[in-house]
C-alpha positions as CSV (number, residue, x, y, z in Angstrom):
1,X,10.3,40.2,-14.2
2,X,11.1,37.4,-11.8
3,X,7.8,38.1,-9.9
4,X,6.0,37.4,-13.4
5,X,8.2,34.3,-14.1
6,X,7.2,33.0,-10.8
7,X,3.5,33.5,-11.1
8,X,4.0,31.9,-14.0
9,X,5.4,28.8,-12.6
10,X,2.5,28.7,-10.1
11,X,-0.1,28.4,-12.9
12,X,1.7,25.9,-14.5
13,X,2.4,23.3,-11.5
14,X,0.1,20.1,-12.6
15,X,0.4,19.5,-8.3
16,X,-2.3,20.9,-6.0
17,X,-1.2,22.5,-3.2
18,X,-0.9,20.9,0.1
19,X,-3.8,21.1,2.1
20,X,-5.6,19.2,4.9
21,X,-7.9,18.5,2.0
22,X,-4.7,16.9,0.4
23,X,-3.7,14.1,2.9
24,X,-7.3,13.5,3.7
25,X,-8.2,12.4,-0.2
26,X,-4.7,10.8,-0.3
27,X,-5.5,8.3,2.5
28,X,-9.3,7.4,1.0
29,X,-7.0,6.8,-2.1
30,X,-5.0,4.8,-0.6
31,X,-8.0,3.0,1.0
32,X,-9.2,2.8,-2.2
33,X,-6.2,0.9,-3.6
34,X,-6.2,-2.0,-1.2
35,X,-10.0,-2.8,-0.9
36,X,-10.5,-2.1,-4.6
37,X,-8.1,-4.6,-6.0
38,X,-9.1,-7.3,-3.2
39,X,-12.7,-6.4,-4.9
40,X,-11.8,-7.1,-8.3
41,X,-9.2,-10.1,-7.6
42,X,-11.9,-11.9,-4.8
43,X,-15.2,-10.6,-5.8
44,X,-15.6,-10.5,-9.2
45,X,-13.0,-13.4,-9.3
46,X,-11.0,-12.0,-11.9
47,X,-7.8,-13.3,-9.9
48,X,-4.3,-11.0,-9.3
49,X,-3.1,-11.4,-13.3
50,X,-6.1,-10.0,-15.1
51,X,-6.6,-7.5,-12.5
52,X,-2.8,-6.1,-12.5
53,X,-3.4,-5.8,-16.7
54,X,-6.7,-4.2,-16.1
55,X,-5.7,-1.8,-14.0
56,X,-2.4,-1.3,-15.3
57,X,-4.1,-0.3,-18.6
58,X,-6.7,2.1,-16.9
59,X,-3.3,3.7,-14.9
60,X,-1.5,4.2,-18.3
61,X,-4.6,5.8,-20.1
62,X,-5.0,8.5,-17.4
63,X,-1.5,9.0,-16.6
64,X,-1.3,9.8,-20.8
65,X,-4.1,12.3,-19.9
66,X,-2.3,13.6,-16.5
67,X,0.4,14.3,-19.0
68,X,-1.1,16.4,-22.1
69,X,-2.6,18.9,-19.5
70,X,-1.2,21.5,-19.5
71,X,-2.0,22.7,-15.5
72,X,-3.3,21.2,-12.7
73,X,-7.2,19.6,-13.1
74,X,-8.5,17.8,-9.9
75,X,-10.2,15.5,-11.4
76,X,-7.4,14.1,-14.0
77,X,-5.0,14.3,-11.0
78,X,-6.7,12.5,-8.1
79,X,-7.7,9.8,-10.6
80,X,-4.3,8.9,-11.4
81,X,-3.6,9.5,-7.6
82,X,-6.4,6.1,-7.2
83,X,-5.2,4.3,-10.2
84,X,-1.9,4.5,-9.4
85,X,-2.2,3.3,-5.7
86,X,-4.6,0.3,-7.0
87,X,-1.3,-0.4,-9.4
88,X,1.5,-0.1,-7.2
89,X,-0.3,-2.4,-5.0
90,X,-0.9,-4.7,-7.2
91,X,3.1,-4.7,-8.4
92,X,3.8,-6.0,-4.6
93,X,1.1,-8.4,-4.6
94,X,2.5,-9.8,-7.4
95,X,5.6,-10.1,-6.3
96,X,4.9,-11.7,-3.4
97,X,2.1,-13.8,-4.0
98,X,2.3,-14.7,-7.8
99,X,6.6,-14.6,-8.1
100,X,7.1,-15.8,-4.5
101,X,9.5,-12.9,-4.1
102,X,10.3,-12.2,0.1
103,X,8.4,-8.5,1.4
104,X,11.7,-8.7,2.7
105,X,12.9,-8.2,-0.5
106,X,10.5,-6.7,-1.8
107,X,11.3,-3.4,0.6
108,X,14.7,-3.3,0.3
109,X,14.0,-3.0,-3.6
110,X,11.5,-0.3,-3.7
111,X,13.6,1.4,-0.8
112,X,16.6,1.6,-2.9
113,X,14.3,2.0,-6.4
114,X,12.8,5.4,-4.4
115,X,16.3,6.4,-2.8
116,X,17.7,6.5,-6.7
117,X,14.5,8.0,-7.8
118,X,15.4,10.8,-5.7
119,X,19.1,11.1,-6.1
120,X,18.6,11.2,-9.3
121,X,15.7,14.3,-9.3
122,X,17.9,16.3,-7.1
123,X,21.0,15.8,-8.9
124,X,19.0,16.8,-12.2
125,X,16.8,19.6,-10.9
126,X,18.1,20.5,-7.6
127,X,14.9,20.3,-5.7
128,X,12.2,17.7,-4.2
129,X,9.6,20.1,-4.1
130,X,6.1,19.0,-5.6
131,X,5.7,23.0,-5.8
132,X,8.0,22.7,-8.8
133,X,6.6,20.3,-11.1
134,X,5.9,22.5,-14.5
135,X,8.3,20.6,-16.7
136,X,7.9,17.3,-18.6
137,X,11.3,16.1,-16.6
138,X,9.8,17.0,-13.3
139,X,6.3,15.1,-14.1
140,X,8.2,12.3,-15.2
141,X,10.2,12.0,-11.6
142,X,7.2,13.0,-9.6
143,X,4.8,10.3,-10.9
144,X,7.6,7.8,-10.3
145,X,7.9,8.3,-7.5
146,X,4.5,8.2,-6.2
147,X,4.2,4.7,-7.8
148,X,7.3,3.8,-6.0
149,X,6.4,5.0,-2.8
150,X,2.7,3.0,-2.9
151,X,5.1,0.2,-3.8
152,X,7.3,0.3,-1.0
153,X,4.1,1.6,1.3
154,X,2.5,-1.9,0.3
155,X,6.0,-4.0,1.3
156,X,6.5,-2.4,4.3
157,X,3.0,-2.7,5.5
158,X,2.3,-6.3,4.5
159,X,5.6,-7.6,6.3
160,X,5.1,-6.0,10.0
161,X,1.1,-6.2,9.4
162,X,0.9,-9.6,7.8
163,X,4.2,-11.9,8.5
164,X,5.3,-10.2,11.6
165,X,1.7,-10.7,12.7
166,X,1.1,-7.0,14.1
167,X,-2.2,-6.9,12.6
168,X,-3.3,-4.1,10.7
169,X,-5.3,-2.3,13.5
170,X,-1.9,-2.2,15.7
171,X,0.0,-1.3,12.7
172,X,-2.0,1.6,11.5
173,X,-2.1,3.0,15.3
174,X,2.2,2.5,14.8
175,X,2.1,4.7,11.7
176,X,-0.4,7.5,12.9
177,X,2.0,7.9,15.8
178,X,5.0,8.0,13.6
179,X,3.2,10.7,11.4
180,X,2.4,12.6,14.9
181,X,5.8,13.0,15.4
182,X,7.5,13.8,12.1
183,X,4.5,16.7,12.4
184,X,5.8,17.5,15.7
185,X,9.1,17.5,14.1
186,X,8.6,19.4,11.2
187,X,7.1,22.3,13.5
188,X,10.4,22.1,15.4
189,X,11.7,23.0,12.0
190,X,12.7,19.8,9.9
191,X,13.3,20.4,6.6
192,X,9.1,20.8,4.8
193,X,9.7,19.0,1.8
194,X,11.8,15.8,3.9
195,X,8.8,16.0,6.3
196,X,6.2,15.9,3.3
197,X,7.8,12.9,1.4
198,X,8.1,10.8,4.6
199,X,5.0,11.3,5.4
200,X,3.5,10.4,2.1
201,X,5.3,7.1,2.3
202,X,3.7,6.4,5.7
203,X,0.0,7.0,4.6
204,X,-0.1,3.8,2.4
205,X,0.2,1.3,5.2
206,X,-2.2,3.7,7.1
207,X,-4.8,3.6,4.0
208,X,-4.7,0.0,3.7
209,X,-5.0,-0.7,7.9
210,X,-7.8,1.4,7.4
211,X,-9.0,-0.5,4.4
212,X,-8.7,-4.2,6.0
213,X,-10.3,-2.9,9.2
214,X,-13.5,-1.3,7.8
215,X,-13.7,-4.3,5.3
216,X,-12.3,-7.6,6.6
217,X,-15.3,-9.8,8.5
218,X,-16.0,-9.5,12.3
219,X,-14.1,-12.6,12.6
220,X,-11.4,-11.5,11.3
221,X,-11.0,-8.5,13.7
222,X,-12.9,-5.7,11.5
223,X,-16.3,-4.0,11.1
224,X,-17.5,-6.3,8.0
225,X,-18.4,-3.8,5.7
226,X,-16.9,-5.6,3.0
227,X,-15.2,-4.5,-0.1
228,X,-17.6,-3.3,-2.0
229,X,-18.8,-1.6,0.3
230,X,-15.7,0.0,1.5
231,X,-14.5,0.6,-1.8
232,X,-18.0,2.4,-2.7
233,X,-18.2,4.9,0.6
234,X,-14.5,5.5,0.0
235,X,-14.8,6.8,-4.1
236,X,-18.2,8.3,-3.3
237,X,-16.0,10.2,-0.8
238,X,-13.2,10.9,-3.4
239,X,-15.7,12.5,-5.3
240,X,-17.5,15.3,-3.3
241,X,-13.9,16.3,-2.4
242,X,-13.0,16.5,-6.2
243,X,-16.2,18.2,-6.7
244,X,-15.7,20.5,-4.0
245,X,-11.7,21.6,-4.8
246,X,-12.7,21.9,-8.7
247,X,-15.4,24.3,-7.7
248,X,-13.3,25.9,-4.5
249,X,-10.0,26.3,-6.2
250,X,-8.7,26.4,-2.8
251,X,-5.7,23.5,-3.7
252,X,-4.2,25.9,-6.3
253,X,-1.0,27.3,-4.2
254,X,-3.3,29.3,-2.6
255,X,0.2,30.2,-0.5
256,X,1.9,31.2,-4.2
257,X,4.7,29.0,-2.8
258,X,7.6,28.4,-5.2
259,X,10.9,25.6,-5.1
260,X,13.8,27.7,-3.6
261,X,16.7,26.0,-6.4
262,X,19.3,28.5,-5.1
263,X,19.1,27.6,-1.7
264,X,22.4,28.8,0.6
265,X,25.0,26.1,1.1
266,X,24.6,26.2,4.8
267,X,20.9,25.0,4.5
268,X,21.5,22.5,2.1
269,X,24.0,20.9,4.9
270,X,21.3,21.3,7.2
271,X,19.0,19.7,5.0
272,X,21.5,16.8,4.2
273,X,22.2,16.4,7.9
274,X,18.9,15.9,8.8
275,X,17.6,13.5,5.9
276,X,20.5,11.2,7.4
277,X,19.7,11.3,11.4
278,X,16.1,10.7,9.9
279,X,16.9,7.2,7.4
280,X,19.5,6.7,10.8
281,X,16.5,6.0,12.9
282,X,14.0,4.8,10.4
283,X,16.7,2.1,9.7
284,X,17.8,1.5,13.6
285,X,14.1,1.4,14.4
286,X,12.6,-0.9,11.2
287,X,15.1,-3.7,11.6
288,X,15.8,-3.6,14.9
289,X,11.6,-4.2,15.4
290,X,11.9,-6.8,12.9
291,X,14.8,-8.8,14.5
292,X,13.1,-8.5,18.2
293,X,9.9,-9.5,16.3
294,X,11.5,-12.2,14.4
295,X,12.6,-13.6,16.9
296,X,9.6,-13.6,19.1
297,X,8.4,-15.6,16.9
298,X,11.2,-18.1,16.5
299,X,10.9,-18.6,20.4
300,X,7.3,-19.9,20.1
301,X,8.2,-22.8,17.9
302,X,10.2,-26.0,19.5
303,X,12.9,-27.1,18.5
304,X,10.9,-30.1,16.4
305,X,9.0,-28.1,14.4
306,X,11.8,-27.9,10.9
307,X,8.3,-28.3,9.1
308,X,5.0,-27.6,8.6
309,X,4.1,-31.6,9.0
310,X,1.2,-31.6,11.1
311,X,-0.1,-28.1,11.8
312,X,-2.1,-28.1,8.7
313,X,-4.9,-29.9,9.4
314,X,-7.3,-27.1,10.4
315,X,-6.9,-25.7,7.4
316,X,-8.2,-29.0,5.2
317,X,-11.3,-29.4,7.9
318,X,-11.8,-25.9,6.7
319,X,-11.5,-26.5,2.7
320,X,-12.9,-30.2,2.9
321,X,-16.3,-28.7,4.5
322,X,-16.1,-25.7,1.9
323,X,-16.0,-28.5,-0.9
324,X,-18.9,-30.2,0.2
325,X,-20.5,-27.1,0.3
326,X,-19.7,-26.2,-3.3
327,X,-20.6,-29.8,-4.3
328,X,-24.5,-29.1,-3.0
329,X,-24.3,-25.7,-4.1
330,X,-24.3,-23.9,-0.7
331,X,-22.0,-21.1,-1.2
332,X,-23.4,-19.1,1.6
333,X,-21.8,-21.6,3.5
334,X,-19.1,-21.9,1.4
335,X,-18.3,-18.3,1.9
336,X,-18.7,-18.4,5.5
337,X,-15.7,-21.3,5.1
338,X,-13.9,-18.7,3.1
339,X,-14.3,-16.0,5.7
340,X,-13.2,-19.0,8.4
341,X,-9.7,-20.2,6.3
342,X,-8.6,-16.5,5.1
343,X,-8.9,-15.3,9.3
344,X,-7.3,-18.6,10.4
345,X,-4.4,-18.7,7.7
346,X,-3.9,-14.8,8.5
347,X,-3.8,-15.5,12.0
348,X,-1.1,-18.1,11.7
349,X,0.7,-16.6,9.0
350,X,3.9,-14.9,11.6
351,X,4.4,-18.6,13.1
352,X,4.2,-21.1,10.0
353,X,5.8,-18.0,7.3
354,X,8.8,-18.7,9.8
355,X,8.7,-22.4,9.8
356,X,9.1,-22.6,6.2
357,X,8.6,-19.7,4.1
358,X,8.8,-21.1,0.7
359,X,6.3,-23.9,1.0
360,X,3.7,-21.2,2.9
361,X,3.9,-18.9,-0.3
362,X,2.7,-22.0,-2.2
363,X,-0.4,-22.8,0.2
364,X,-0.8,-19.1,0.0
365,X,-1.0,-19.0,-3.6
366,X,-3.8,-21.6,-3.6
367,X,-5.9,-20.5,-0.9
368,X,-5.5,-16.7,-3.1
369,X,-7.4,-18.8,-5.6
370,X,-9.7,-20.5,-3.6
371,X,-10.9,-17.4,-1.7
372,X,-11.4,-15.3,-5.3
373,X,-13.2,-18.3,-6.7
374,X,-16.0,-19.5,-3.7
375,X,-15.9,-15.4,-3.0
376,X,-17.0,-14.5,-7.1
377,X,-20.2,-12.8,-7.7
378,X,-21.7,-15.6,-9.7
379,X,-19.4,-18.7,-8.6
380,X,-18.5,-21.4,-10.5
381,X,-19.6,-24.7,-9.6
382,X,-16.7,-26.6,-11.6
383,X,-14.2,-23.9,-10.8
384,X,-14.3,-23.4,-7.1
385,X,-14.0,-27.6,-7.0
386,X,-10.9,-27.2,-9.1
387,X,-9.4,-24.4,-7.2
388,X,-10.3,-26.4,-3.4
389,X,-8.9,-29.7,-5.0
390,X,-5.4,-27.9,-5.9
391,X,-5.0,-26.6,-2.4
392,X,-6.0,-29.5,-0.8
393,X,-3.4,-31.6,-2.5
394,X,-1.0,-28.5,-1.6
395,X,-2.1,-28.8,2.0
396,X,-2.3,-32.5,2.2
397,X,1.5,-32.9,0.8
398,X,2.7,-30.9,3.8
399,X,0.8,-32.0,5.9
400,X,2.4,-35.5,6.1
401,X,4.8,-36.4,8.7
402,X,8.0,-36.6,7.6
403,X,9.2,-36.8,11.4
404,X,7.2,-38.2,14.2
405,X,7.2,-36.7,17.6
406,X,9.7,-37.2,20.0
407,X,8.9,-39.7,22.0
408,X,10.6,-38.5,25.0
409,X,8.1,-35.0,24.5
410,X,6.2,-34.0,27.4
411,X,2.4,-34.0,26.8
412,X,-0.6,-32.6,27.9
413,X,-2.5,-35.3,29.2
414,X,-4.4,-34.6,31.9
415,X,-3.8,-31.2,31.9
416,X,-6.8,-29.6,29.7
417,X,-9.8,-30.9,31.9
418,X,-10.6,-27.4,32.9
419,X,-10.9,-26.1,29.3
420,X,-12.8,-29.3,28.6
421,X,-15.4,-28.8,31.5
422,X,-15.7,-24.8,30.7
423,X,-16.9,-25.9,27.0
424,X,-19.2,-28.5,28.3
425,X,-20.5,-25.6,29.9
426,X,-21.2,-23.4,27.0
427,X,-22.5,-25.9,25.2
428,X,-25.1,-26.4,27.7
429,X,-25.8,-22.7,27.3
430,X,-25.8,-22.6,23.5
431,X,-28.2,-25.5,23.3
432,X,-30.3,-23.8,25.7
433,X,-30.1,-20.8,23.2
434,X,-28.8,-18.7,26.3
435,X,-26.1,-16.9,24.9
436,X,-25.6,-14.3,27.8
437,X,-24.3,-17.3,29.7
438,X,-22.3,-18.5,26.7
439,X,-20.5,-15.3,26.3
440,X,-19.4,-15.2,30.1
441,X,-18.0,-18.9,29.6
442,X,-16.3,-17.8,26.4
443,X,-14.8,-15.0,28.4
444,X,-13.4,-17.6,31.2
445,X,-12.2,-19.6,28.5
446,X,-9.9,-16.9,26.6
447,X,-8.8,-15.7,29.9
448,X,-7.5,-19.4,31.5
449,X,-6.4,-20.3,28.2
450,X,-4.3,-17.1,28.1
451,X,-3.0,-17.5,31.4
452,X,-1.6,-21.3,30.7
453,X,0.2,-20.0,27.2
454,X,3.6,-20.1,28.4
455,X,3.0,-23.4,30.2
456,X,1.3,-25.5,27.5
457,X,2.8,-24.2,24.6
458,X,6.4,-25.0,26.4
459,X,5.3,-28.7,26.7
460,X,3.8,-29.2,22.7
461,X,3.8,-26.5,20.3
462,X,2.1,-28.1,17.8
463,X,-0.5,-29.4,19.8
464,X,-0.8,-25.8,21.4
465,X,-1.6,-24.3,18.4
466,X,-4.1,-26.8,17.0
467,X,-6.4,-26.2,20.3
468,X,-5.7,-22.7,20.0
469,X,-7.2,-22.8,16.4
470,X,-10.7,-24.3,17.6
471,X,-11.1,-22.3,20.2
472,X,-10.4,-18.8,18.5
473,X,-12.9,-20.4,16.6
474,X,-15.2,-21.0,19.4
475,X,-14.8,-17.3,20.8
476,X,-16.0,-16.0,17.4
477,X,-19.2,-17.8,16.9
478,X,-20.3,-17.5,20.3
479,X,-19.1,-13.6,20.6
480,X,-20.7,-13.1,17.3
481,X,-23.4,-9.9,17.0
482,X,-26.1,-12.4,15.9
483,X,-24.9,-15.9,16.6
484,X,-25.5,-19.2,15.0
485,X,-26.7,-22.1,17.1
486,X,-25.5,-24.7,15.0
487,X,-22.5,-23.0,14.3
488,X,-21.8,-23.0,17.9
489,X,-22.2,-26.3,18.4
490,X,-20.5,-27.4,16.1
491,X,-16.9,-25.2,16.9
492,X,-17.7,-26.0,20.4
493,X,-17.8,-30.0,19.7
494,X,-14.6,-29.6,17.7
495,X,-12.7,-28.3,20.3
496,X,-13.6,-30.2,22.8
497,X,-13.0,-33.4,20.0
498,X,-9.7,-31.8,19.9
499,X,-8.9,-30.9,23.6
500,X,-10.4,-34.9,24.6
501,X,-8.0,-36.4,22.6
502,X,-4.8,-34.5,23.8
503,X,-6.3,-34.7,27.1
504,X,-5.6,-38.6,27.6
């Protein structure tokens, strides 16, 4: 009798069993829920609002369809699976870009949201197990707490990607190494389901590192495929393994694994014990890599820097050539800006986030606009101006010094005739279209300017950075697969403009 009842169970679990097959479709959905909704919001230039209703109303169609069946269906399943990590995405976005809310915030929230979320399924049905859900009560829990972990997933990854400035190709490598060793872990025998839920939490900011790197430009550190692109090879992939699991069955507790409810007193301890050394060192090593970090980054600002007065103006050179652009109707060029300001504000986002955090939200919601608008299918004209004009006047107010430099500051006169003379070199070689030579300059350039970092930067910060801007800028045209002479030239003549004038 208990055998049938079981049996029974299996065939009514609305989950597929856990499979290889299983983490590798959750992480192209994951993929698929940070470079579809940048598609949507930049591309089609439907901005964050109209895409969060759109697909908030697409999630709560097929979650109503997830919930009338009445057993597992791949295809039902896995699309809620994308819909749900486009949405939950989109709810942080939101929050931090549209609301202005802190990622710090943002994951203590969800963290405690999903802690409750969980507290409150084991103290109703006295087991985590995704091998369990066959009720209505179950379902309801389950699906929350996927949209709560893509949440917190999304928080977690933005603030050590994005404003701690790890990047998203270190932090991916961070969390494939974490899952390495809660694998490692769980076959030294922690507890399956505490292995599987962390581990699930964990592929989001590994989806969307993945995401950013096969989409984001070559400029901006990944493989330029794009988001449409990205977006396409990743749900064409989806597919085939939908296809393939309907067909295969092989995700249907192949295992006929059931939730242990009863389980002994001792191993419940056990359990306990070990879901608190594991928060323990998720906790010690989160914040305590957030206070070394912040505080890195605190260290590279001097003292003078209370604002963000003066350590704009890259930024509107970037938008005032992307609105002349758009005035002559050049948005190829206008895109390239766009490609230019979005790796230049990423790049800078750690250092100025820290400066003042409030008034970088604001810049960041109007460059947000300004990206989605040049970056539309079939751009506007009047609404790209509007959207560069708004974010110039953001910028420009800034901008403005309300504090002049100390005037007892050291400066870098005469100290940046070597960078100065290395340019003049490569400019030589780009107008002399040899590249070759160009690339080897570009490669004495990053190294000396490396090397006199902790010098310079000790003498004017500000200054530091500005230089530092052009000639990032610099590296990436000249390093760039195909590059542009004119392009070249002119990030080469802007640095040296730059380097000239601090250099008297």
């Amino acid at each position: 009798m208990q055998e049938n009842q079981n049996k029974l169970k299996i065939l009514l679990n609305k989950v597929p069993e856990v499979t290889v097959f299983f983490w590798i479709i959750k992480i192209l959905c994951t993929t698929v829920g940070e470079t579809f909704a940048d598609f949507l919001n930049f591309n089609l230039g439907l901005g964050l609002t109209l895409t969060t209703v759109i697909m908030g109303i697409a999630f709560f169609i097929v979650l109503y369809l997830q919930f009338r069946a009445t057993k597992y269906i791949p295809g039902i399943y896995w699309a809620t699976v994308v819909l749900i990590s486009v949405f939950g995405t989109l709810v942080t976005d939101n929050l931090t870009d549209a609301m202005g809310v802190p990622l710090e915030v943002s994951t203590i929230v969800f963290s405690v949201l999903l802690g409750l979320t969980f507290l409150f399924w084991y103290l109703s049905e006295k087991t985590l197990s995704i091998h369990s859900i066959y009720t209505r009560k179950r379902e309801v829990f389950y699906w929350l707490t996927i949209l709560f972990t893509f949440a917190l997933g999304t928080a977690v990854g933005d603030l050590y990607s994005e404003q701690l400035g790890f990047g998203y190709l270190k932090t991916g490598v961070t969390v494939i190494i974490i899952i390495g060793c809660i694998f490692l872990a769980y076959k030294l025998k922690l507890d399956g389901i505490l292995s599987f839920w962390i581990a699930y939490i964990l592929t989001r900011p590994l989806g969307a590192s993945l995401g950013d790197y096969l989409s984001q430009t070559k400029v901006n550190g990944g493989l330029g495929l794009g988001t449409t692109i990205t977006s396409v090879i990743f749900l064409v992939a989806i597919l085939a393994i939908i296809v393939f699991l309907a067909v295969t069955k092989i995700d249907i507790n192949q295992k006929k694994e059931t939730a242990d409810i009863n389980q002994p007193d001792g191993k419940k301890k056990n359990v306990l014990i070990q879901t608190i050394v594991v928060l323990c060192i998720f906790l010690v090593l989160g914040i305590g890599g957030y206070i070394w970090r912040s505080n890195d980054i605190a260290s590279q600002s001097t003292a003078s820097q209370a604002s963000l007065s003066g350590q704009l103006t890259d930024f509107i050179k970037i938008e005032k050539g992307m609105l002349k652009d758009v005035n002559s109707k050049d948005f190829n060029s206008a895109k390239k800006g766009a490609d230019d300001l979005e790796h230049q504000w990423d790049s800078s986002e750690a250092k100025l986030r820290k400066i003042d955090g409030s008034t970088w939200t604001k810049i960041d919601g109007t460059i947000d606009i300004v990206l989605a608008s040049v970056r539309s299918s079939n751009p506007d004209v009047n609404k790209s101006k509007s959207a560069l004009n708004d974010s110039l006047n953001v910028l420009n107010g800034a901008n403005k010094s309300s504090s002049k430099t100390s005037s007892s500051q050291a400066s870098l006169s005469g100290q940046l005739t070597d960078f100065t003379k290395i340019e003049k070199g490569m400019l030589k070689d780009v107008n002399s279209k040899n590249f070759t030579l160009a690339k080897k300059g570009a490669d004495d350039l990053e190294h000396q300017w490396d090397a006199s970092e902790p010098k310079l930067r000790k003498i004017d910060g500000s200054t530091w950075t500005k230089i530092d801007g052009t000639i990032d800028v610099v590296l990436a045209s000249v390093r760039s697969s195909n590059p542009d002479v004119n392009k070249c030239k002119s990030a080469i003549n802007n640095s040296l403009s730059v380097l000239n004038g601090a250099n008297k």
